[in-house]
DRENDO-1510 file (C-alpha; in Angstrom, 1 decimal, always signed):
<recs>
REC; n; res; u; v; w
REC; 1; UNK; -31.1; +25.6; +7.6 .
REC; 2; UNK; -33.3; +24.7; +5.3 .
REC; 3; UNK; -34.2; +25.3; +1.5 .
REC; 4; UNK; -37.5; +24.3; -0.8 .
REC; 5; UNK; -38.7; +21.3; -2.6 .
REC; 6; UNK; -38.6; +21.8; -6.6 .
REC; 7; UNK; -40.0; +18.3; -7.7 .
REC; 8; UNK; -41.2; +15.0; -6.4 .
REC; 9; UNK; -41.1; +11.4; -8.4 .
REC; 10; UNK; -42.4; +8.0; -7.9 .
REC; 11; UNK; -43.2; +4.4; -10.1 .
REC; 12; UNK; -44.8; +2.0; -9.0 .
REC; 13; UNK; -42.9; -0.4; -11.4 .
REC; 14; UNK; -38.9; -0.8; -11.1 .
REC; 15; UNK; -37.9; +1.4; -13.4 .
REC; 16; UNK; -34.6; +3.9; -13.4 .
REC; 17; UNK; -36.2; +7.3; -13.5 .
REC; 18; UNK; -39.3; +8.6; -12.0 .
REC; 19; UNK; -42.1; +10.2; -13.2 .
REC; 20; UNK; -42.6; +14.0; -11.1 .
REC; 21; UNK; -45.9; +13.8; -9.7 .
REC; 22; UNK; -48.0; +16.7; -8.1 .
REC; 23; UNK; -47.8; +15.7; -4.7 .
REC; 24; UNK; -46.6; +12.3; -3.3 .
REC; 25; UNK; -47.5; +11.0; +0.2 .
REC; 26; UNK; -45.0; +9.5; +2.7 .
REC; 27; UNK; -46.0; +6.5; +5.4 .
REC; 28; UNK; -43.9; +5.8; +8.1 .
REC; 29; UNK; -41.5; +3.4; +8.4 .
REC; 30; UNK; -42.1; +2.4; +4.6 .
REC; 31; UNK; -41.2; +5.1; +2.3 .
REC; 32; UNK; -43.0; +7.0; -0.7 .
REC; 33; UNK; -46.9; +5.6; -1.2 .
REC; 34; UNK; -47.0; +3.1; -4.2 .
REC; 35; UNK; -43.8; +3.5; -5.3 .
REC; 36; UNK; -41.2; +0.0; -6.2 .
REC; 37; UNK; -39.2; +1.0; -3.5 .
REC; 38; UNK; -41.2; +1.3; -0.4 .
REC; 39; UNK; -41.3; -1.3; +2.4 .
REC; 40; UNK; -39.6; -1.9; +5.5 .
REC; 41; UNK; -37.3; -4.6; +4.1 .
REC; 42; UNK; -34.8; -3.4; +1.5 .
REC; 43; UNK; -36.4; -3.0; -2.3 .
REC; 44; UNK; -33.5; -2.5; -4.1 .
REC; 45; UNK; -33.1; -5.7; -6.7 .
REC; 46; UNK; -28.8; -5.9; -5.5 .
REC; 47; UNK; -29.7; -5.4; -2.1 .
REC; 48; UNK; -32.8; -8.1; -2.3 .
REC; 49; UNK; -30.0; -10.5; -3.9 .
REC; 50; UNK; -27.9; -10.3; -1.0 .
REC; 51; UNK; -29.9; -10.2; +1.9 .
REC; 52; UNK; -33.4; -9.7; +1.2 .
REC; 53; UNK; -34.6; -9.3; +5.5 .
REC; 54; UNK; -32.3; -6.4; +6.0 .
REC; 55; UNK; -33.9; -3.1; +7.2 .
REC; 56; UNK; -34.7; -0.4; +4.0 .
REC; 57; UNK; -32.6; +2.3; +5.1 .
REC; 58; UNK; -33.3; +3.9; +1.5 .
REC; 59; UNK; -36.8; +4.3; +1.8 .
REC; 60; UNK; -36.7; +7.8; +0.1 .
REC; 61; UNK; -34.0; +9.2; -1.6 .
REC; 62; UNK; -33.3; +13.2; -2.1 .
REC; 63; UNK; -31.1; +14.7; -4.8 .
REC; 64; UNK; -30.1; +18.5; -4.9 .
REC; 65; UNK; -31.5; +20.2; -7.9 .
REC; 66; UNK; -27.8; +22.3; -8.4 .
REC; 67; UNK; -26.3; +18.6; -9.1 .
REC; 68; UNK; -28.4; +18.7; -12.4 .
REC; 69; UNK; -26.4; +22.2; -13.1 .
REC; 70; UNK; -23.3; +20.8; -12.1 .
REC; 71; UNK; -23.4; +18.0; -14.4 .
REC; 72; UNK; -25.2; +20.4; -17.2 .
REC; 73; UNK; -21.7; +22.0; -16.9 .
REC; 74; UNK; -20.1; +18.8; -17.9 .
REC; 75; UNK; -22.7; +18.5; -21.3 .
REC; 76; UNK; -24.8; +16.1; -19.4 .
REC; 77; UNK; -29.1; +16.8; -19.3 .
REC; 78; UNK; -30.3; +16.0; -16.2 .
REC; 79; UNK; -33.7; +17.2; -15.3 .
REC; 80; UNK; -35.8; +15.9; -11.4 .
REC; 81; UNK; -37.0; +12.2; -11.1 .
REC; 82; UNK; -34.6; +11.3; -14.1 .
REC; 83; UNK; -31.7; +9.9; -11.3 .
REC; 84; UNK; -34.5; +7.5; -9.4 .
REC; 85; UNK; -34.6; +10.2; -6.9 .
REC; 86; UNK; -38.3; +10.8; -5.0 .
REC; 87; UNK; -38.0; +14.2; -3.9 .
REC; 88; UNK; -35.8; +17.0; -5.7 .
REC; 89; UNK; -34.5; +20.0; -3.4 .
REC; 90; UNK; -33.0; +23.2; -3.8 .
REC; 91; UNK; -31.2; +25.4; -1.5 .
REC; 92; UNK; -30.0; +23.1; +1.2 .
REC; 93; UNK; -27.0; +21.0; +1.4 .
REC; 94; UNK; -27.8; +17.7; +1.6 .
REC; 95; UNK; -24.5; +15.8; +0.7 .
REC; 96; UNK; -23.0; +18.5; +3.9 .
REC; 97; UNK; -26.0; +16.8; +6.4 .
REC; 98; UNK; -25.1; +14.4; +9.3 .
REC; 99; UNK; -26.5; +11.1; +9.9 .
REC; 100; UNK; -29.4; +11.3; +11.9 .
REC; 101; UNK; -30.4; +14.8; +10.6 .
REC; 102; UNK; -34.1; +15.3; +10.6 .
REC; 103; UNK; -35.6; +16.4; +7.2 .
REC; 104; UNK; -39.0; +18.4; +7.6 .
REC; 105; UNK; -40.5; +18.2; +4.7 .
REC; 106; UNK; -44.0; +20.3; +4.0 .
REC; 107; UNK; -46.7; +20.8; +6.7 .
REC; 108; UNK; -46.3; +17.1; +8.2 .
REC; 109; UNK; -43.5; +15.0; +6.8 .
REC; 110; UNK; -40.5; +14.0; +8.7 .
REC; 111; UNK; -37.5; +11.7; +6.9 .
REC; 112; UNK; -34.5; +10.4; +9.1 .
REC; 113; UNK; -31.2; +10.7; +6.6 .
REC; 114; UNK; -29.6; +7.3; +6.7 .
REC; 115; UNK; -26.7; +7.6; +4.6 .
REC; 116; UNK; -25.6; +8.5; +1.0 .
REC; 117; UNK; -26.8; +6.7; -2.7 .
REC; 118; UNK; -24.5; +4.5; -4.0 .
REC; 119; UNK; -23.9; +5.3; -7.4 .
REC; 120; UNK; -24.8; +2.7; -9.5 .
REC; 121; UNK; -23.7; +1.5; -13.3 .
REC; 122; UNK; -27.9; +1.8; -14.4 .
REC; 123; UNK; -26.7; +5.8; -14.3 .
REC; 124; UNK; -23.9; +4.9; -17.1 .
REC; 125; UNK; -26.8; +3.1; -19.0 .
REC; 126; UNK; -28.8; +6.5; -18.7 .
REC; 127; UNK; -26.4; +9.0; -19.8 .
REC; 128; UNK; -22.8; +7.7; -20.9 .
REC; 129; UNK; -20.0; +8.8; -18.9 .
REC; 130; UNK; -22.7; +10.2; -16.3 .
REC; 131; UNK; -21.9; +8.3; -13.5 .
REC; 132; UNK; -18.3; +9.7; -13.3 .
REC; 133; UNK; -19.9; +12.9; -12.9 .
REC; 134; UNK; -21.8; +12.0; -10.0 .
REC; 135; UNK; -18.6; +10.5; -8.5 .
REC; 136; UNK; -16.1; +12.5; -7.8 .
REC; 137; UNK; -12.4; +12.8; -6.1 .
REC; 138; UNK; -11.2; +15.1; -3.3 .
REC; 139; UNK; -7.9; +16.6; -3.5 .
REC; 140; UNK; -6.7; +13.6; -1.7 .
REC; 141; UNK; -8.0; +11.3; -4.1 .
REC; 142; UNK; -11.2; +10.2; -1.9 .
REC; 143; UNK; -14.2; +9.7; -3.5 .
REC; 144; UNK; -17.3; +11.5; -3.1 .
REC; 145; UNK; -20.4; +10.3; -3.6 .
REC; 146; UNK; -22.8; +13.2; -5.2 .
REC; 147; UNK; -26.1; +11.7; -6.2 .
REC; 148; UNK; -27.9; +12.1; -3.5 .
REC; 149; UNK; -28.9; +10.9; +0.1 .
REC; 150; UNK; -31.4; +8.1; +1.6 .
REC; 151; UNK; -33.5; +8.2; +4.3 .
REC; 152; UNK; -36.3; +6.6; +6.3 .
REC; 153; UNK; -40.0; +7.7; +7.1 .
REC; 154; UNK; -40.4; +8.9; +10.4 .
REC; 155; UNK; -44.1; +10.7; +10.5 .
REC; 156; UNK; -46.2; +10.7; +7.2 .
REC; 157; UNK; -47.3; +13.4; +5.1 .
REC; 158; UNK; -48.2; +14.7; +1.9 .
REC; 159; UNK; -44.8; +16.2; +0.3 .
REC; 160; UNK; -45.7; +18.9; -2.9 .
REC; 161; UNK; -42.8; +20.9; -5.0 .
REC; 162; UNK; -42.7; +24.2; -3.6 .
REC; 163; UNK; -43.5; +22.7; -0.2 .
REC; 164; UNK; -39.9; +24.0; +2.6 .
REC; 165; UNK; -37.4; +21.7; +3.7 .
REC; 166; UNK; -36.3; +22.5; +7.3 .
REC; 167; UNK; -33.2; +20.3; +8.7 .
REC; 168; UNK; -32.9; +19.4; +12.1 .
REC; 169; UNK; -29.9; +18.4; +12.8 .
REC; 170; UNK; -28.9; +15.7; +15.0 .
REC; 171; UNK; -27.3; +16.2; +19.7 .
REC; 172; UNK; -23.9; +15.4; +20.4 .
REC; 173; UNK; -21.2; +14.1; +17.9 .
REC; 174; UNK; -22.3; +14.8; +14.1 .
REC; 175; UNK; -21.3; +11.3; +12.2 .
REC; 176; UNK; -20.7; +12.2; +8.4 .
REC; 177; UNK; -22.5; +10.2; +5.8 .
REC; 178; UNK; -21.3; +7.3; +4.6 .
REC; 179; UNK; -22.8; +4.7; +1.7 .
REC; 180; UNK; -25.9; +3.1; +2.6 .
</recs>
């Protein structure tokens, strides 16, 4: 199972989108090299507010490039980085992973998926009515969470678009994603 990386993104500053960069470099246990949300500690301003010594479980976060069709559909222009997300894929599920799922990305890099993004109101402030897009409703009337997935640095590397994504995915019970 696996599929190809299209783009990757990172700021240094706190700042919604992402500029794509040619290559970005990944350290373990911290996240995405000089970008606002690396660290082992939680970077995220909400999550700093609340507890600011809890573990960063969204060290690097992945978005599907077909989301950016998907919401094209819906007259919304999306393009990679523009969502806050540091590395852009195309061709693998990622919303379908379990928890625990090993994400090979390039020659060296390895992320642990944690969980999925938590839609927040800064993607409203971005696009108007976006962030209902990237939410959406089963038949049942669950919701389902569609921007993306977190995970944590487990061996460093240099991550480049084009570069594969190979998933490994997790022994025994698979545990779906849930909101980290």
């Amino acid at each position: 199972m696996g599929g190809i990386i299209s783009a990757v993104s990172s700021n240094g500053t706190y700042s919604f989108t992402k500029p794509n960069r040619e290559s970005i470099t990944l350290l373990a246990g911290l996240g995405v090299e000089g970008d606002a949300h690396a660290g082992v500690t939680v970077k995220h301003r909400s999550r700093v507010r609340r507890d600011p010594s809890q573990p960063n479980l969204r060290q690097v976060h992945l978005i599907h490039e077909e989301l950016f069709a998907e919401v094209g559909a819906a007259g919304f222009e999306v393009t990679a980085g523009q969502l806050g997300e540091n590395v852009t894929t195309r061709g693998i599920d990622l919303l379908g992973l379990p928890a625990g799922t090993l994400l090979h990305l390039g020659d060296e890099a390895v992320v642990e998926v944690t969980g999925l993004r938590n839609p927040c109101l800064q993607i409203d402030d971005f696009r108007k009515g976006l962030l209902k897009q990237v939410v959406g409703r089963d038949e049942d009337g669950t919701a389902r969470f569609k921007a993306g997935i977190m995970s944590v640095v487990v061996h460093g590397g240099v991550v480049r678009p084009g570069d594969p994504v190979k998933a490994e995915l997790p022994e025994g019970p698979h545990r779906p994603l849930e909101i980290v």
